[in-house]
N, C-alpha and C positions, 0 to 999 in steps of 0.2 A: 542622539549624541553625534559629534561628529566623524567620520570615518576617518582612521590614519592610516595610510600609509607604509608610513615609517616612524621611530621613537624620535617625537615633536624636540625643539629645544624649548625650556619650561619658560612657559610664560609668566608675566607678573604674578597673577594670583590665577585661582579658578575658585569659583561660588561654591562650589561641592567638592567638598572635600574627598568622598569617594571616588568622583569621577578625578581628582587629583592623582588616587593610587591609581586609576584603572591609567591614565595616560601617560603617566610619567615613573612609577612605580612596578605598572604591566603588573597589578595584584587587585584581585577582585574576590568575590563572595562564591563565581561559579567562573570558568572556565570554559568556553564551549566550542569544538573543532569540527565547524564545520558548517557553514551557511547555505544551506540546502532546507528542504521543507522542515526537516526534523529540528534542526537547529536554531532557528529562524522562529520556530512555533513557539521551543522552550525558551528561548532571551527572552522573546514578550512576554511569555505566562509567568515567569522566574523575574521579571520587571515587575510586574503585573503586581507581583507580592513586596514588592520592594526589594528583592536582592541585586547586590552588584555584579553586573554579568560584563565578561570579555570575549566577543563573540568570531573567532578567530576563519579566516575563510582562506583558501590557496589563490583563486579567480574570480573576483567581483563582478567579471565579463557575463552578460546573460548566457546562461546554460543552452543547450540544445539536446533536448533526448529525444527521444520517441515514447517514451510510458512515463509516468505521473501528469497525464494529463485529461484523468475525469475523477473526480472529487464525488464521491456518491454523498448522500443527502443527512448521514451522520458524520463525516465530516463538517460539511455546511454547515450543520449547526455548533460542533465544535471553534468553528471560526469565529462566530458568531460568539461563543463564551469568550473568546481572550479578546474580544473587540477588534477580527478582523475581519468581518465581513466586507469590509470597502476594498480589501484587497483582492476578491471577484470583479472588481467596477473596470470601467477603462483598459481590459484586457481581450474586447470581443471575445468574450466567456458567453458560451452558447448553455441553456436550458438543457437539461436533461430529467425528461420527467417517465424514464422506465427502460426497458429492454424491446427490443424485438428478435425471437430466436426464430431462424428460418432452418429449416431442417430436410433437405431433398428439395428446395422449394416448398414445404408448406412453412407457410407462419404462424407465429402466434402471437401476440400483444402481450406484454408485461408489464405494466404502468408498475408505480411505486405505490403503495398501499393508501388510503384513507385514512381508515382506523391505524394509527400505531402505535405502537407503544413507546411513550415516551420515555427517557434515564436522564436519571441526578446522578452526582456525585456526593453522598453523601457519607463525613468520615470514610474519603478516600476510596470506596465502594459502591459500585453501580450498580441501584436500584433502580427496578420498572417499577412505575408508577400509571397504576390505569389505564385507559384508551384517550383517543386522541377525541376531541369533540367537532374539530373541524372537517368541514366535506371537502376541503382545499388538501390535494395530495402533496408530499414535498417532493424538492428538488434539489438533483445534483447537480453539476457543473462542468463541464468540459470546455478545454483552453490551450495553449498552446504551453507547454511547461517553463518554459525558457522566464517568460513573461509574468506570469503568476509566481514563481520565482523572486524575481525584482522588485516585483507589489511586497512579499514578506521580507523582503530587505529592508526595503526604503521602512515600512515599518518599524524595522528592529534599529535603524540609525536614527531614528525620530523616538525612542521609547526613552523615557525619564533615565532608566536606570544601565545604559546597555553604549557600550564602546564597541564600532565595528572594526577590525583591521584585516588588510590584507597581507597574508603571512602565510608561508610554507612551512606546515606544522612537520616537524622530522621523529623525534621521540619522545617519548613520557618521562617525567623526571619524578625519579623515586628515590624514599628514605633509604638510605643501603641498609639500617638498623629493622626499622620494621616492614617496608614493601609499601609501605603506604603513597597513592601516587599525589606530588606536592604541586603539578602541572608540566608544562611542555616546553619544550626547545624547539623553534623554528630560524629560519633563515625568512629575513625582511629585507627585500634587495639586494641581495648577496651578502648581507649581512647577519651575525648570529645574534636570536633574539631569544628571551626567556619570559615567561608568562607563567603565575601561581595565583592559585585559588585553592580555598577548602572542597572544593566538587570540582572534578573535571570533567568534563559528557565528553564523549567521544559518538558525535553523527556525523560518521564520515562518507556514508552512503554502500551501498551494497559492495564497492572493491573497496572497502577497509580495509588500509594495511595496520591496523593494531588490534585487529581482532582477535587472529590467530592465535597470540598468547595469550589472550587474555579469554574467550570462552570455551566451552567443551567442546561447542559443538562447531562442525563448520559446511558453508553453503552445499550444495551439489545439484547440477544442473540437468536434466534430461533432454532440453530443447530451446528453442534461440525462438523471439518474435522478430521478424522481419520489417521492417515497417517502411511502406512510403506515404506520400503525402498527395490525398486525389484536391483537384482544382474543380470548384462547383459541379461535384457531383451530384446526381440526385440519388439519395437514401429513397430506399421503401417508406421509414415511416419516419420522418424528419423529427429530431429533439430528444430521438433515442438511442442508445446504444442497441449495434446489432452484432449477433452471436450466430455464425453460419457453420453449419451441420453438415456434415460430407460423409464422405470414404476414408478422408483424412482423418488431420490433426485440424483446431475449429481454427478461423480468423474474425477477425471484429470491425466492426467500421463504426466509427462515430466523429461526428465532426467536430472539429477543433477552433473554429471562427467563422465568419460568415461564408467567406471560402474555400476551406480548409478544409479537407476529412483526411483521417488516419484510417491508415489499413495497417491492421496488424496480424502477418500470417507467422500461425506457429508453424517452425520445419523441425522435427525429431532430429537427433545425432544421427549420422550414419543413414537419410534419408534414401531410398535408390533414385528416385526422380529427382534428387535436388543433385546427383552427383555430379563429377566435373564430364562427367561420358555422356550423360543427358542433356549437357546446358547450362549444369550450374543451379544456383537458386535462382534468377532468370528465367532459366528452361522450367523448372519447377512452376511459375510463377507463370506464363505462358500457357505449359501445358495444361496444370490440372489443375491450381485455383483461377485461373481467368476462367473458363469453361463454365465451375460450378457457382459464380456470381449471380446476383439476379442483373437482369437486362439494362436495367437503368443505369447499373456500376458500369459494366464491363467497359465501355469505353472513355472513361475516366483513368478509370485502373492502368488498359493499355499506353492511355498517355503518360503516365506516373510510370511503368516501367521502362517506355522507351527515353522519358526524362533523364532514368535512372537515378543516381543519390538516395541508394537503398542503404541502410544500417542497421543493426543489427544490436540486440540485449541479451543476457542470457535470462531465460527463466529458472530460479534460483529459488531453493526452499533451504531456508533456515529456520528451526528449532529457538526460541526463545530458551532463556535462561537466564538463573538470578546473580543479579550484579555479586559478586564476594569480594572484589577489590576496594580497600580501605580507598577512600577518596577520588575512584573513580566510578564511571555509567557510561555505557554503552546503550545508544539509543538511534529508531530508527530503522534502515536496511541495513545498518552496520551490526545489528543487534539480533532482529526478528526479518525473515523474509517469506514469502508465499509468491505462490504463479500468481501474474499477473492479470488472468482471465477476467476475474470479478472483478478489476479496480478499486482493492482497498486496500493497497499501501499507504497513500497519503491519509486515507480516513483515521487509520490505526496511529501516523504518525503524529497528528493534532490533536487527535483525543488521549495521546500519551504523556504531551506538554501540557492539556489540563490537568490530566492526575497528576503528573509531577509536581506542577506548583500550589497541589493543593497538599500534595503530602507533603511535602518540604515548606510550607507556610513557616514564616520565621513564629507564631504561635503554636506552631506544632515542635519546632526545631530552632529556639530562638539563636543556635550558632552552629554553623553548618561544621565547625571544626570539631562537632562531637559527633565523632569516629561513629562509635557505638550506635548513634540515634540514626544517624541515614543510613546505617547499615542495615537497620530494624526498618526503615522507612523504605530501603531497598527490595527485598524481601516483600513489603509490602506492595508494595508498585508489583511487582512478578506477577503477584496473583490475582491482584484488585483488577487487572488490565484484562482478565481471561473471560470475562462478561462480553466480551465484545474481541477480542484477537483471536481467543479459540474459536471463537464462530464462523470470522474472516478465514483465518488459516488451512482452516479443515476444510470446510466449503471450499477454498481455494482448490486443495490440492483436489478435494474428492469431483469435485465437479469435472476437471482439467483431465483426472482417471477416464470419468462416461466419456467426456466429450473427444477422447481422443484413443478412441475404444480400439483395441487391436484384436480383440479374440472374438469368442462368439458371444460368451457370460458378457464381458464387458459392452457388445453391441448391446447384448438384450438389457441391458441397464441405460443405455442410452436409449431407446426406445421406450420404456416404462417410462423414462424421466420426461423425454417431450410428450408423450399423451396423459402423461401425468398434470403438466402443463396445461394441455389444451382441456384438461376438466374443467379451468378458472377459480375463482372463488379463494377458499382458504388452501389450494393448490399451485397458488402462483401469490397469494398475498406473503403467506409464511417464507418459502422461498426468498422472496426478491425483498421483502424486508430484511430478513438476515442478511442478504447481499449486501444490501443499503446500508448497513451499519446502525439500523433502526432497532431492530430486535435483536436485544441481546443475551440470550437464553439457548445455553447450549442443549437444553434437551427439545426446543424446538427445533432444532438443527437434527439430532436426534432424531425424533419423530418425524419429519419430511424424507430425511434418507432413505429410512427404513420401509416409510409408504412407497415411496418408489421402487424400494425392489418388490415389496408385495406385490406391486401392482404389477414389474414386469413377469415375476411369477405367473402369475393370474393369463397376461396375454402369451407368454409361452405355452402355458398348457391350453386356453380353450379359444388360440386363436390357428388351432390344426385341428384336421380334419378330426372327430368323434374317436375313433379306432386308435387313435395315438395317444389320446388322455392320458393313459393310466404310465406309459414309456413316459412322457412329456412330463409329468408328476414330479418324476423319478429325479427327469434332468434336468427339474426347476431350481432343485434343492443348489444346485450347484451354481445354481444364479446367486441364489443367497450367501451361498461362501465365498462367494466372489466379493460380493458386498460388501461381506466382512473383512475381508483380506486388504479391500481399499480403505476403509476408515480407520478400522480399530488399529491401524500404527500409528496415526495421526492423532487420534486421541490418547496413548499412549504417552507421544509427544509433548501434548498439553498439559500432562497432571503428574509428569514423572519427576 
């Protein structure tokens, strides 16, 4: 459909009566604040179904971030459900087919699994369904986010059912009788506009300003990804993301177009070496992640710092929770957030626009103006999505815990975990398919954790000398409680 602007003067006629209300009327079936991945995924899937979507954006200008820019391979196939896989084409969208985690300098290879397990949606619920039969591993995707961006716009202006407008959405317009929210008030050129639907989403992206009233919970951040942009560097193991292991907090490199690579270093709050007395992040940046680079990086990197055009994101965990506001949804990073470590925020966001439009099917919900049934349908979405977000999220945070160990428990956890790794097999398949967004079973998740700390257990006590066993025994236990300490509030998180 076509993108306005500003409220058209009416034309003769128009062929579709809906797209009548949606242009001249600014009233539609859904509502949607905010053209970002989240946004952009649900217009198409909520087209997809037939409903009338007004898909509301503040800057149609391509974006520029630094993170949402590798799509792991349940994503990809989410894409691939609402018919946009062609939105990877023509983006120099670079192969991503695993991990390489380097840890002190040693490596290890992580490809993305063989066998995986495959998910339906079925009645709104994601079921594994068997093994895979192909010896072809899948693949994620890495891009430049800006770009990949535009691809799901230009989609969602071209989708049967879906008005794009540029508009500066300002508040939620609600019944003063019941609370129920009937859509929004923005400003269209300096001008005051009004827009109403039976469902309003709100994907306004991780600094959503209508979140605060409206959920329990809210983000909190421990550390910022740093990120520049290297010019033909050479990667260790090219087509993969890589995950580097220090004294620190980790950094990540994976390239973003033929040219392209992204460095993204975490720096904690309150870092000493990143202060204004050391250099700065700069100094940080200089000192002690150039150093612990492999060789090939390092002088890419130093070009990219002396560049500078460094930027910065906060890493931000938010707690999902269930929509209770009559006629609206909060979806997205404005919703649901996790450390960015793994890269599966956009997986979570595309695979949330299919459940959506399958549980809001006008045969499941034939009028979205009954309060009652999307509020049941809301509710439902909370939980259906935990096959696959609780696994993202946890993992997220728990991984980001090892990986950025400060004590001695939390080192010896990070050490279990890379030679846990380096065993191969169903040691890095389980693992990195959960990552993928392949496997969606939280007690795989579960079970991987916990073999980790066993296992650091195990090299705590019988990797000193014989005479120390039985002390070593003692103060393995406290590796274990460690263990628990990091997960079980995140699971908590999930089921509360």
């Amino acid at each position: 459909m076509p993108f306005i602007r500003d409220t058209p003067s009416p034309p003769p006629s128009l062929a579709d009566p809906r797209e009548e209300r949606r242009r001249l009327h600014h009233d539609a079936d859904v509502v949607i604040v905010g053209g970002g991945i989240a946004g952009c995924a649900t217009a198409v899937s909520l087209s997809n179904r037939g409903r009338s979507v007004i898909l509301l954006e503040r800057s149609l200008k391509e974006p520029d971030r630094i993170v949402g820019e590798l799509l792991q391979p349940g994503g990809v196939a989410a894409l691939e459900k609402l018919g946009l896989s062609h939105c990877l084409e023509g983006i120099d969208a670079v192969k991503v087919r695993g991990y390489d985690v380097i840890y002190y300098g040693t490596e290890v290879e992580i490809p993305y699994p063989k066998e995986a397990s495959t998910v339906n949606h079925t009645d709104g619920v994601e079921q594994v369904e068997g093994k895979g039969k192909s010896d072809e591993r899948p693949e994620g995707r890495s891009f430049h986010h800006g770009r990949f961006v535009q691809k799901l716009r230009a989609a969602a202006l071209t989708a049967p059912n879906v008005t794009v407008i540029e508009t500066t959405v300002t508040e939620l317009i609600k019944c003063g009788h019941t609370g129920q929210v009937l859509g929004v008030k923005s400003f269209t050129r300096g001008d005051q506009d009004y827009f109403f639907g039976s469902l309003t989403i709100v994907a306004d992206g991780y600094a959503s300003k209508f979140r605060k009233d409206i959920l329990p919970y809210h983000p909190t951040s421990r550390s910022k990804f740093w990120g520049l942009e290297l010019r033909d560097a050479t990667l260790p193991l090219p087509l993969h993301g890589h995950v580097l292991l220090g004294d620190g907090a980790p950094s990540l490199l994976y390239q973003i177009g033929t040219h392209e690579t992204r460095a993204l270093i975490d720096i904690p709050e309150n870092l000493p070496s990143a202060s204004i007395q050391n250099g700065g992040v700069k100094g940080h940046l200089r000192k002690v992640v150039l150093p612990s680079l492999p060789a090939c990086v390092q002088p890419s990197f130093e070009e990219a710092i002396e560049r500078g055009q460094l930027r910065s994101m906060p890493n931000s965990w938010l707690p999902s929770s269930v929509n209770k506001t009559p006629g609206l949804m909060i979806l997205g990073d404005a919703m649901n957030m996790r450390h960015p470590l793994t890269g599966g925020g956009m997986t979570v966001a595309i695979n949330d626009a299919v459940l959506l439009g399958e549980l809001l099917n006008p045969q499941r919900i034939p009028k979205l103006s009954d309060t009652g049934a999307v509020l049941v349908a809301m509710r439902r979405f909370h939980w259906s999505r935990k096959g696959l977000t609780s696994v993202v999220n946890i993992l997220a945070q728990a991984l980001y815990s090892l990986f950025a160990a400060n004590d001695s428990q939390l080192k010896a956890l990070q050490v279990g975990c890379f030679q846990y790794f380096q065993c191969g097999g169903q040691c890095i398949d389980g693992p990195v398919g959960l990552l993928a967004g392949i496997i969606r079973q939280p007690f795989v998740l579960f079970y991987h954790f916990f073999a980790v700390a066993l296992y650091a257990m195990y090299l705590h006590i019988f990797s000193a000398n014989p005479l120390m066993w039985p002390v070593n025994t003692i103060t393995s236990l406290g590796i274990f409680w460690k263990a628990c300490i990091v997960i079980f509030p995140y699971i908590w998180s999930e089921i509360r």
